[in-house]
N, C-alpha and C positions, 0 to 999 in steps of 0.2 A: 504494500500500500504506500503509494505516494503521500507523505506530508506536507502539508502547506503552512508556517508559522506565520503568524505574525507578531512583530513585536510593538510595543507602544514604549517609544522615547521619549523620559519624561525630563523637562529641562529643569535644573536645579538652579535657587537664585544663588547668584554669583556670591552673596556677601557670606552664604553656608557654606561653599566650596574651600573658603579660606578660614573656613574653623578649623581651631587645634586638633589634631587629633583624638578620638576618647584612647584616654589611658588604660593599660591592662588591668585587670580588678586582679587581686590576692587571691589568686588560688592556682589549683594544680593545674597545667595544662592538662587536656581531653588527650590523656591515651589508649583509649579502650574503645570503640565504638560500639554504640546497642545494637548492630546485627547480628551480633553474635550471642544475640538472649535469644529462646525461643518463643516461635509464634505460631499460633495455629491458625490451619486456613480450612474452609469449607470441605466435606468432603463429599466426594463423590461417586459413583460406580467402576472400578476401573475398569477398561473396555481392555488388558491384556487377561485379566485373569479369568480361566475355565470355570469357575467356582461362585461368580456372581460377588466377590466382594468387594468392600468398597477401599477409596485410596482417599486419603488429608492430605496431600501434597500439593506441591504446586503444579501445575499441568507439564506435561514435556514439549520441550519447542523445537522443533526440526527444521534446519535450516539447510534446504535444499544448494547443493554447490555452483550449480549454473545462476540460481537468482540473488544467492550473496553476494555472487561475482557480477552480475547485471546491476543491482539497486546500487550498487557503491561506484562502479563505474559511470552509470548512466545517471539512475531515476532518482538516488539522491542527489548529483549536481543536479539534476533540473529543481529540485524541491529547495535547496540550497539558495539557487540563482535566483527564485523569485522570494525568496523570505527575506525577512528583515531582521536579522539575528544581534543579540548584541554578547561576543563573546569573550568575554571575563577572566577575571583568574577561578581557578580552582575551588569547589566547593568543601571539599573536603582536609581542610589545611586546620592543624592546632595552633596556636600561639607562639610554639615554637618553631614556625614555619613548615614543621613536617606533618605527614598522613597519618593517622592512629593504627593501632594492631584492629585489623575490621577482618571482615569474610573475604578481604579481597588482598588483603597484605598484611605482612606480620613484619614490624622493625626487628630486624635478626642483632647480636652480640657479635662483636669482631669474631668469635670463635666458630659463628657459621661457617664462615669461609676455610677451616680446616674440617670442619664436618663436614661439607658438601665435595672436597677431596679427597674424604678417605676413599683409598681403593675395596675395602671392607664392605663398606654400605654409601655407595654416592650420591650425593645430591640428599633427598627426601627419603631413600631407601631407611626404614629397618633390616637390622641383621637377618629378622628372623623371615623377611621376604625374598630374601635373595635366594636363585634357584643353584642346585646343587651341579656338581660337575658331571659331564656325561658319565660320566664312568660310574657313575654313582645311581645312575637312574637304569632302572627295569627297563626291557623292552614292554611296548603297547601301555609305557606308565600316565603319557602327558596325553588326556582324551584331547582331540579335535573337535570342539563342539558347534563352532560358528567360522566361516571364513573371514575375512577384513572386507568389508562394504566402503565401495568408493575412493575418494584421495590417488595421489598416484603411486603410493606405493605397497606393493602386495604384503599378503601378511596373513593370518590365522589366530585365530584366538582358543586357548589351549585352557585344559583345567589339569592344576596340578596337585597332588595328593599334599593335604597337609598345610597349604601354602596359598592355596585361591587359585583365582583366574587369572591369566595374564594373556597381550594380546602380541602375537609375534610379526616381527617384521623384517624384511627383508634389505638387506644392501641394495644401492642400485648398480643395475648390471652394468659392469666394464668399470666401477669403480670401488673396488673392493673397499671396506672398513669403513667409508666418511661417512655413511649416512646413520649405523648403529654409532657412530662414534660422538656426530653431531649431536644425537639425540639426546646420549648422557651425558655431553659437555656443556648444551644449552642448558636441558635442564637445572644441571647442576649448581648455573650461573644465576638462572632465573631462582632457581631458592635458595643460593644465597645473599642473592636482593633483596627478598623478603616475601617472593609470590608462592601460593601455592600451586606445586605439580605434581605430578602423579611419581612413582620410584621407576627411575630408567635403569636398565642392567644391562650389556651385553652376555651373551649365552649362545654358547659352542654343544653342539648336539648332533645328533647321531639320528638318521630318519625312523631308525625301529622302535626309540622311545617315542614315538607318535604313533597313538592311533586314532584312526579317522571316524568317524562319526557316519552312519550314509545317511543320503537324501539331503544334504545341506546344499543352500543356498547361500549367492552371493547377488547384491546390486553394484553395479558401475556408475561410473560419474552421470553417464545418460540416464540413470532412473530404470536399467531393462536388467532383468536377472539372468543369471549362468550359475550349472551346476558347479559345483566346490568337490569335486571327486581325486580322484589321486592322481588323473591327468593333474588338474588344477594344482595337488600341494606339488609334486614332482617341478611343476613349473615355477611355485616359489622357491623352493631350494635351489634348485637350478640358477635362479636367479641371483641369488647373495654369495657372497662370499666364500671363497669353497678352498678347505683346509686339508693338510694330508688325514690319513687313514680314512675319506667316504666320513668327514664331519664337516660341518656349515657354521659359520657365524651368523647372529643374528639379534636384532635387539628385542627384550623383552620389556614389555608396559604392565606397572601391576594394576588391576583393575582400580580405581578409585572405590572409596568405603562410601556408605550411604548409597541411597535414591538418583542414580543418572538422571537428568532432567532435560537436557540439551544444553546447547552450547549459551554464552551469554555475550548480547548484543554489544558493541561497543558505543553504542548512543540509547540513549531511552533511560526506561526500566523495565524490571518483569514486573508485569501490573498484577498476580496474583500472589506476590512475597509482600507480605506488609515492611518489611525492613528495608526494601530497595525503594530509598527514597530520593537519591540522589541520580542526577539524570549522569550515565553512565562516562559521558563526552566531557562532562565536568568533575567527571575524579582526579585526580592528581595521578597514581598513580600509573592510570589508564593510559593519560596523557603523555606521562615522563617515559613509559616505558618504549617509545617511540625511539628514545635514543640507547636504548637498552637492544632495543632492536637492531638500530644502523651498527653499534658496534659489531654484533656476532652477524649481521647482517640477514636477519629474522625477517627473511621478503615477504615469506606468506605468513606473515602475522595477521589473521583471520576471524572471524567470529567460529569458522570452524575447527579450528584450534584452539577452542578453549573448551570445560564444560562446565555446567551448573550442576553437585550434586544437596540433596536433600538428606540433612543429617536426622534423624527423628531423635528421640529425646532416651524412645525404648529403643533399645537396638535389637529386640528381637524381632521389631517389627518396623521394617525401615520406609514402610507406605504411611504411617502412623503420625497424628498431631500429638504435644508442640514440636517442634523441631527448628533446623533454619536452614539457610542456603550458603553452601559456599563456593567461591568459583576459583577455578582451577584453569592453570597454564599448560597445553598437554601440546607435544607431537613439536620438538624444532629442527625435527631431522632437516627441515633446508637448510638451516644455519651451515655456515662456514664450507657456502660452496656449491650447496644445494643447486641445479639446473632444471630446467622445463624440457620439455620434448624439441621445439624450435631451436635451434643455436643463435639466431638472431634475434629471439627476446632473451633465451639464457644470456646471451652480452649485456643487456639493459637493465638487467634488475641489479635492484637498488640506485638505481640511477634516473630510472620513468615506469611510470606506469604501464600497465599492460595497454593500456589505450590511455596515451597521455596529451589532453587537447593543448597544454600549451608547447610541448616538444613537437606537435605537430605543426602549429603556428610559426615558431623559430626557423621549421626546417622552410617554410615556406617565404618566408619573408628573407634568409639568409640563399634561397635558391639550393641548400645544402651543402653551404661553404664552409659553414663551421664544426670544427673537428667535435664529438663530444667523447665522453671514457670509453664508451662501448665500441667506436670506429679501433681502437688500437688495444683492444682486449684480447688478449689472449692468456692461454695459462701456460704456467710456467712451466719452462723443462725439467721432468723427474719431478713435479708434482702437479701432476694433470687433474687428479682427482678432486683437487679442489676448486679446479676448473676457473672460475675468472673472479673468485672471492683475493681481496689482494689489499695491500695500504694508498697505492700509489696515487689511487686515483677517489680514495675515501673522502669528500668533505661532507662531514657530519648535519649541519644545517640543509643539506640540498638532497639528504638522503629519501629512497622512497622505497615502500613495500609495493607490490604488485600490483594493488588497485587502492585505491583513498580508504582511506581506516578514518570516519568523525572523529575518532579521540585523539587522534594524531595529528588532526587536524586542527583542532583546536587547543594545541602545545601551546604556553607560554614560554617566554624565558626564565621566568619563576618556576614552573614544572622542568625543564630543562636543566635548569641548573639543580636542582632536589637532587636529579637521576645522577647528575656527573658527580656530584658529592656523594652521592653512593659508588659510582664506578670509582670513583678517585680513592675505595679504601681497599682496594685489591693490589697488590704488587704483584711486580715481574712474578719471583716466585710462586705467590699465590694462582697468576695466571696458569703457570707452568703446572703445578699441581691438577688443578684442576683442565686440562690440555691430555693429562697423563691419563686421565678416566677414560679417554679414546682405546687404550691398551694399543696402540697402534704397533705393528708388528717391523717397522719401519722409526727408529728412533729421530732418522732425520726429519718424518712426518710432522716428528710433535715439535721439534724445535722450529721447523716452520713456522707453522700455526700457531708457536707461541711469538715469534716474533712479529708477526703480524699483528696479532690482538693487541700487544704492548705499544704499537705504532699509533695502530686506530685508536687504541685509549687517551694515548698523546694526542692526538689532534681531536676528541674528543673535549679532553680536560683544558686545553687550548683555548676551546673556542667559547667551553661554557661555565667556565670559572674563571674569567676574565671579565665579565660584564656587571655580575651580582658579586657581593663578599663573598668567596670562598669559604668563610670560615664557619665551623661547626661542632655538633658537638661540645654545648657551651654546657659548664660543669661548674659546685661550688666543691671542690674538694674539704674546706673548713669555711668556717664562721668569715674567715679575713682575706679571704680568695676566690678570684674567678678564673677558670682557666678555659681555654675552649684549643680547637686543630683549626692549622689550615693548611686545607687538601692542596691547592695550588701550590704552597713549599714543600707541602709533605712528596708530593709527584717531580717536583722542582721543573713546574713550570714554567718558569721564567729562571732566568741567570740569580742567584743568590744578593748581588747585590739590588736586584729590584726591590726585595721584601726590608722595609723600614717602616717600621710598628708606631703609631700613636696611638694613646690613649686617652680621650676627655672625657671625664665625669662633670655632669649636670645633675645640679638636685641641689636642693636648701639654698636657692638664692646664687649659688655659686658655681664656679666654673674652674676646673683645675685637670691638667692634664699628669699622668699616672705614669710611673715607669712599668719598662716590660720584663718583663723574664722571659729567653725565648729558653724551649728545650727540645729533645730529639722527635721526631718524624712529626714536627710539625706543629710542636704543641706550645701554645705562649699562656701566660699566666701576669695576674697582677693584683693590687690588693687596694680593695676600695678604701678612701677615706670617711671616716663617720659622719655624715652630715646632721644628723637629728639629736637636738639635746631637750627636746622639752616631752612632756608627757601626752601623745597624740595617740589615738588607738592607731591598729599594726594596719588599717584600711585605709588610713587619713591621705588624702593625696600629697600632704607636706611631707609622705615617708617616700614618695616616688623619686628615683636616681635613675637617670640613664648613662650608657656609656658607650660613647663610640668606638668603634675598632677599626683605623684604616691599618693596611697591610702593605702602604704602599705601592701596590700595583693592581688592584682594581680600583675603576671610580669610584665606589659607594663603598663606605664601612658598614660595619655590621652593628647594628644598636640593639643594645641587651638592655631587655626595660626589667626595674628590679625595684623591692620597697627595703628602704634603711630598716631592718627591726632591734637597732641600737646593738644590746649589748647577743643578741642571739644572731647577728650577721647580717648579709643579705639575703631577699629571696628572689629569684632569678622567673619572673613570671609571662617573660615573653620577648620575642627576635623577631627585628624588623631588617629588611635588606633595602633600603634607597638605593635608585638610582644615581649616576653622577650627577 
């Protein structure tokens, strides 16, 4: 269905425009969001089940491949082009400038980033999900119960004793490893960001620990079915990567927990979740993860790549009110390299759209004089497999997925820079680790790929921690100090001599600039002056202190708005980033 908005522009009188600011009021920032309380919704008859009972869920939303691909390319810009939009920053921001732990992201501990590289359990895996080594499995142990419906790459969905469902999938032919490698390397990145995925494995197997299931069925992109028979698995395996002794690689997906519900839109809401109250275009993270994207170069970042599952309250009964919804980041096997069927759109991605009307207009107006990435794309010798994924020709702000994604669309520089102070707490190392979950059987592989990613981060953290404060992670370690990072020196984005630290404290009438303490990767500190001597409650606006933070090398400091509570310190209740 085509949307038609309208907006109503309301003009504000000029002499409000230049009111002060309202101050932060004394309390905690909102780190928790309510969609993660349970709600219940109507219920109704479910139409899968033989037995007439009924479902409290939210409805499932099936989102056809051809029309996701049509509305976002076409019928959204026409709905687009005649609205009157007015769009904004982010709806879902705390005082601290960052997104709260919701159903759609969780703020991880530096320590995620060695969890999501252990080789043990990667990414989101528990130990005790991880499948065992072939040698270890029965012939006829892992049933074949369902083949892989639609997407382009083949796969089966397997149940295994002990351990659940998981859904298998296959390498793409003539490029052994990248595509199971991509799968648990994105992932792995994607939750250590902070989003939720599903647990990626690679998994080396033997065809006799499979048995097949008869009479199954599979749908293709076109919506038309074909049998899943042993021709069909023969032709998956055939297909992935194939090791000595008559064994295959191949990546496994563990089923997610709860109520599959379908995928979740990247604009709107689901109008049967009472808790999705926020229009999905205007999340923060939805938005920033846009350059989370361009990094690993996540083209088909999708609504079908994601999904909604329904957690219920009872877990014996996963159809069952209250419950809630949470959404999940699944499938990045195209990262780092991924290709389409065409070789002349494989050159373009990340660079235009599948049908890009203004790359179309350039070529016309320029007669096709001007060179772009994709005219001198090629992949590299001895690493083909990664095909034309590469630093050289990366500029972050002009990156693009395969067709318009709304929330991507409507990035600020404020969501932009959120992401890259996320990206900005990964190092080389950390990269490298996490690189290694590919198992790539080709060590040169991985020192590749990790040199790549450390490039693109670079010009990543370049371009978006250069414009807002960098700085983060503001902290009272005691009563008589504030410390806070900044990502920009911790990366040493600039030459050392750029970073030259001020500090002014405002509050009680006065004005006084602070000495700095810097210290290692990145971290400066400094100790406020006591402004309040009289007896004011701890709400009073006479106990409001702000303090600048330039870094000398972005235009705007970072202002940490904070109440004097005399002799118990400050309290640190809110971060603002101006502009120059």
């Amino acid at each position: 269905m085509i949307r038609f908005t309208v907006t109503v522009t309301v003009i504000v009188i000029a002499g409000a425009a230049c009111a002060s600011p309202r101050p932060f009021p004394l309390r905690e920032p909102f780190l928790v969001d309510t969609d993660l309380h349970p709600v219940s919704v109507p219920c109704r008859p479910d139409p899968h089940a033989k037995d007439h009972r009924w479902i409290c869920a939210p409805r499932e939303y099936v989102s056809p491949f051809v029309w996701d691909q049509l509305d976002n390319l076409l019928f959204a810009r026409v709905s687009r082009g005649l609205a009157v939009e007015v769009s904004g920053e982010s709806r879902d921001v705390n005082s601290f400038d960052e997104v709260p732990d919701s159903a759609w992201f969780t703020n991880q501990p530096r320590t995620i980033i060695d969890d999501a590289a252990d080789p043990g359990a990667p990414g989101a895996c528990k130990p005790d999900e991880l499948l065992p080594p072939e040698d270890q499995v029965d012939d006829d142990a892992w049933v074949i119960d369902h083949g892989k419906d639609n997407g382009s790459t083949l796969g089966f969905r397997i149940k295994v004793p002990g351990k659940g469902t998981y859904l298998m999938k296959a390498d793409d032919e003539g490029k052994p490893e990248r595509a199971s490698a991509a799968s648990v390397i994105g992932a792995a990145f994607y939750h250590a960001i902070g989003y939720y995925t599903s647990c990626e494995q690679i998994v080396v197997l033997r065809k006799a620990q499979l048995k097949l299931t008869g009479g199954l069925k599979v749908v293709d992109n076109d919506g038309i079915s074909h049998p899943f028979d042993d021709k069909a698995l023969d032709k998956v395996l055939a297909t992935t990567t194939q090791l000595p002794g008559h064994l295959v690689r191949m990546q496994a997906s563990k089923w997610l927990p709860g109520l599959p519900i379908g995928p979740f839109r990247y604009v709107g809401t689901r109008p049967d979740d009472p808790n999705d109250v926020i229009d999905h275009a205007d999340r923060r993270e939805l938005r920033g993860s846009r350059i989370l994207s361009a990094w690993l170069d996540h083209w088909d970042a999708r609504e079908q790549n994601s999904m909604d599952v329904w957690l219920a309250s009872d877990p014996s009964d996963k159809r069952s009110s209250p419950g809630y919804v949470v959404h999940y980041i699944i499938d990045t096997s195209d990262t780092l390299g991924g290709v389409v069927s065409v070789d002349d759109m494989s050159r373009r991605l990340g660079h235009s759209y599948d049908f890009d009307v203004a790359e179309i207009f350039r070529s016309l107006v320029t007669f096709g004089a001007e060179e772009r990435p994709w005219d001198h794309a090629r992949p590299v010798p001895g690493h083909e497999k990664f095909a034309f994924f590469r630093a050289r020709d990366f500029d972050p702000p002009r990156w693009k997925p395969m067709y318009p994604n709304p929330a991507f669309l409507r990035m600020t520089e404020r969501d932009a820079a959120w992401m890259a102070r996320l990206i900005a707490r990964f190092s080389a190392d950390d990269i490298r680790r996490l690189v290694a979950l590919g198992q790539w059987s080709d060590p040169g592989d991985a020192e590749y790929l990790t040199g790549l990613l450390v490039e693109r981060q670079r010009r990543i953290l370049a371009r978006y921690l250069g414009v807002l404060s960098p700085l983060g992670d503001v902290r009272a370690p005691g009563p008589d100090q504030i410390c806070a990072t900044d990502f920009a020196r911790l990366r040493r984005i600039a030459p050392s001599a750029a970073f030259h630290y001020t500090v002014v404290e405002r509050g009680g009438g006065r004005t006084l600039e602070l000495p700095v303490e810097l210290g290692d990767g990145g971290a400066l500190c400094f100790r406020p002056r006591p402004v309040v001597t009289g007896d004011l409650a701890d709400s009073d606006p006479g106990r409001i202190v702000t303090f600048e933070v330039h870094n000398g090398a972005a235009p705007g400091p970072l202002v940490i708005h904070t109440y004097d509570l005399a002799g118990r310190g400050v309290r640190v209740v809110g971060l603002t980033r101006p502009g120059a």
